[in-house]
C-alpha positions in Angstrom: -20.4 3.4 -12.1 -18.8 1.4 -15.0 -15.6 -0.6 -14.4 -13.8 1.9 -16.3 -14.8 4.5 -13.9 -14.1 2.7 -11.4 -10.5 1.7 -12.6 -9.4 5.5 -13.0 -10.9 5.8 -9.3 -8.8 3.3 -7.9 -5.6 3.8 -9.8 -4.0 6.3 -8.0 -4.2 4.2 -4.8 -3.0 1.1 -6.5 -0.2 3.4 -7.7 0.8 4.7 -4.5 0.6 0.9 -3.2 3.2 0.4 -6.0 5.4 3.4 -5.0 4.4 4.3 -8.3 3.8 8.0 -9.8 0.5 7.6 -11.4 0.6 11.0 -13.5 4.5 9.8 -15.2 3.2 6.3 -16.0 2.9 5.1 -19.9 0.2 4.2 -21.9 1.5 0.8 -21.7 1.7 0.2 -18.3 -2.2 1.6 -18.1 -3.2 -0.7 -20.8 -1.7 -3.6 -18.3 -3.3 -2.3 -15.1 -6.8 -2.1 -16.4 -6.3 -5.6 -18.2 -5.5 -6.8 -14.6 -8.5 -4.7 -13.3 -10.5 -6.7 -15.6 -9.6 -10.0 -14.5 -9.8 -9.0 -11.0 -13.6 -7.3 -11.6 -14.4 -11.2 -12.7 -12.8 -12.8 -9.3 -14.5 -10.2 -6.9 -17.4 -11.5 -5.0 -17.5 -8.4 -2.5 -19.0 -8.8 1.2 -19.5 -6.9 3.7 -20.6 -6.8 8.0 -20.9 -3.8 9.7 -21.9 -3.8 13.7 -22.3 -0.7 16.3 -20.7 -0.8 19.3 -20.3 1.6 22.3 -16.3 2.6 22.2 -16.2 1.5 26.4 -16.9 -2.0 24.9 -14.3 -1.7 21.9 -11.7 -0.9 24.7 -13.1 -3.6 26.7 -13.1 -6.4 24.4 -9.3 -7.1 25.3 -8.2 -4.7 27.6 -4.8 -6.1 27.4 -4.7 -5.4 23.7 -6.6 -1.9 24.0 -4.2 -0.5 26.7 -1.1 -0.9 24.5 -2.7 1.7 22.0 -2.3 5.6 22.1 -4.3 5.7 18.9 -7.5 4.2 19.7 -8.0 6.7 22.3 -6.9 9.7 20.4 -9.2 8.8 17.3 -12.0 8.0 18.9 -11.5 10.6 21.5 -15.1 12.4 22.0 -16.8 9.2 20.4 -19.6 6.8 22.6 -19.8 4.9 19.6 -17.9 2.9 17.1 -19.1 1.1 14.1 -17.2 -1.6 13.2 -16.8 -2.8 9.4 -15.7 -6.0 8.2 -15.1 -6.3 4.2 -13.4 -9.3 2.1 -13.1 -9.8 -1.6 -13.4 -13.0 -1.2 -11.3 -16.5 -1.9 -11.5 -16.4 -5.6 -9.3 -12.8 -5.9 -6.8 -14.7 -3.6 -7.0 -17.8 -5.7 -6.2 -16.0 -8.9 -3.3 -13.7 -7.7 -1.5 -17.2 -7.0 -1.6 -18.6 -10.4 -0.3 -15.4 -11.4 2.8 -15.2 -9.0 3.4 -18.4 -10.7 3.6 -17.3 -14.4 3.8 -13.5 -14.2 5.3 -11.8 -11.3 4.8 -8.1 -12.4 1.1 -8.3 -13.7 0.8 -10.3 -9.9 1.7 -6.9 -8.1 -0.5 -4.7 -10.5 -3.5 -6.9 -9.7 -2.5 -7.2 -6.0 -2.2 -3.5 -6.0 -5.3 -2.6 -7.7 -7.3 -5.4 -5.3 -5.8 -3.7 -1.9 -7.0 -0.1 -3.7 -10.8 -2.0 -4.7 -11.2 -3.3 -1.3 -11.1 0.1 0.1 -13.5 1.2 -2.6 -15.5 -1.2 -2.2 -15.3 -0.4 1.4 -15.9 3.2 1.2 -19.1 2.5 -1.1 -20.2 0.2 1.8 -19.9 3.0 4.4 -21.7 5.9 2.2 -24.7 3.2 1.7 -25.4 3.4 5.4 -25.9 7.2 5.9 -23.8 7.0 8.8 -23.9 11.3 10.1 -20.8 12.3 11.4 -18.2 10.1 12.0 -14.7 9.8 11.8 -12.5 8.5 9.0 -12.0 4.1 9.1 -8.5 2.7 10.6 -8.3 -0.4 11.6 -5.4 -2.8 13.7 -2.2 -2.4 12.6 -3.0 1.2 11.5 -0.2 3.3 13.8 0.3 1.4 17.1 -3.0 -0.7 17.4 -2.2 -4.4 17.7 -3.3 -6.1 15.2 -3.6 -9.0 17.0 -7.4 -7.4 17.5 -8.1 -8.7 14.4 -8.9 -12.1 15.9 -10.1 -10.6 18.1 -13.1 -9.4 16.6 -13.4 -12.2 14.2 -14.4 -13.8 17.3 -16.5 -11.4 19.3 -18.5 -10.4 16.0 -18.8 -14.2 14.4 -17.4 -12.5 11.4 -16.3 -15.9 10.1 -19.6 -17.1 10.0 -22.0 -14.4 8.5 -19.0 -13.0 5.9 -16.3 -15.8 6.0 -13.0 -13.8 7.0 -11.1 -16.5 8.9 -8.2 -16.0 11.2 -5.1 -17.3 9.9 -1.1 -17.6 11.1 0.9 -14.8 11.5 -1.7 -12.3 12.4 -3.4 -12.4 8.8 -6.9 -12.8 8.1 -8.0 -15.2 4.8 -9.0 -14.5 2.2 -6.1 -12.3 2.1 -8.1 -9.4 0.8 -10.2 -8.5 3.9 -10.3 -6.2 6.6 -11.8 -5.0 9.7 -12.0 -1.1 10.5 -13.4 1.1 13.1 -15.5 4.8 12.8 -15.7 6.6 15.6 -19.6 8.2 15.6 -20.9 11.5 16.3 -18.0 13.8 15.3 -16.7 14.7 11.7 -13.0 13.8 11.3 -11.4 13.8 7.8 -9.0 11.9 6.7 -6.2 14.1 6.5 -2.2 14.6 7.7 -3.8 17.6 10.2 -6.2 15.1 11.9 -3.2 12.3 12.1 -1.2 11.2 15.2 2.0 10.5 12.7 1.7 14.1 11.0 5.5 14.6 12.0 7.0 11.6 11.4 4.8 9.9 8.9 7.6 7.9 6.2 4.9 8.7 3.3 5.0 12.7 3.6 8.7 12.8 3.5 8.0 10.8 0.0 5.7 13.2 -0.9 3.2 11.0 -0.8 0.0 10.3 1.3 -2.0 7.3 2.3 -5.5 8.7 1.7 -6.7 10.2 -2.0 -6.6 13.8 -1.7 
């Protein structure tokens, strides 16, 4: 897949990061994106962990963390096993997107936009390459009511900061700023869709008309 292709892929995402529609947009505002896009594509240095745990371990790795969550259980609910993925852009995306907060504020959000919509690209390239079988969609701490305090967590438990270099840092954030850590529940076939979602009737993006998976 060229970069172009993989621009118009990741658009609509970046758009909906943007609170943007990405069907009423102009030509001009494309032509910035995908010059962003391009100077992003050189700052990427994509990498990626994945490890298979049994989900009475996830739940165990800090109980006191695990037991504030009604979602962990209901998305993994039927699941012995979780695969957990960590995934970072790396330091230099991070690096760039500073110098341009400094000199260009609105091409900074385009590009931070389009990296948050590449890292889960980039992410969900990652998963297909592993042939997983049925599994259910990724979410990750912070997604509904799962602390995302388990973040560190995992960093931790997994050595994630050594084999990938996603650091813990204040605030709950991980550095570079362009990582995350998601969960799979294995062994059934869950979709990401508003039916399969604990927020389906109070989600804030629906009543936008909007969704947080491409449809």
């Amino acid at each position: 897949m060229n970069d172009k292709e993989i621009f118009n892929r990741i658009f609509p995402t970046a758009c909906r990061y943007m609170r943007v529609d990405p069907i009423k947009v102009d030509v001009e505002f494309n032509d910035k994106a995908f010059e962003a896009f391009g100077m992003l594509m050189d700052n990427v240095r994509f990498k990626g962990q994945h490890e298979f745990m049994s989900v009475k371990n996830l739940m165990g790795i800090d109980t006191e963390l695990t037991s504030q969550s009604s979602d962990l259980s209901f998305y993994l609910e039927g699941c012995k096993d979780v695969v957990i993925f960590a995934t970072t852009l790396g330091v230099n995306v991070d690096a760039f997107s500073k110098k341009l907060q400094a000199n260009d504020m609105s091409r900074a959000v385009i590009y931070d936009s389009l990296a948050s919509a590449l890292l889960e690209f980039m992410t969900d390239e990652y998963e297909e390459s592993l042939n997983l079988g049925a599994h259910t969609f990724r979410f990750a701490p912070g997604y509904g009511d799962i602390p995302i305090q388990l973040n560190y967590i995992i960093i931790d438990a997994l050595s994630i900061s050594k084999k990938i270099g996603i650091y813990k840092a204040s605030n709950n954030m991980m550095l570079p700023q362009k990582s995350m850590i998601t969960f799979c529940g294995m062994g059934k076939e869950v979709a990401p869709t508003c039916a399969h979602c604990i927020r389906l009737k109070n989600c804030s993006l629906r009543k936008d008309n909007l969704r947080c998976y491409n449809s």
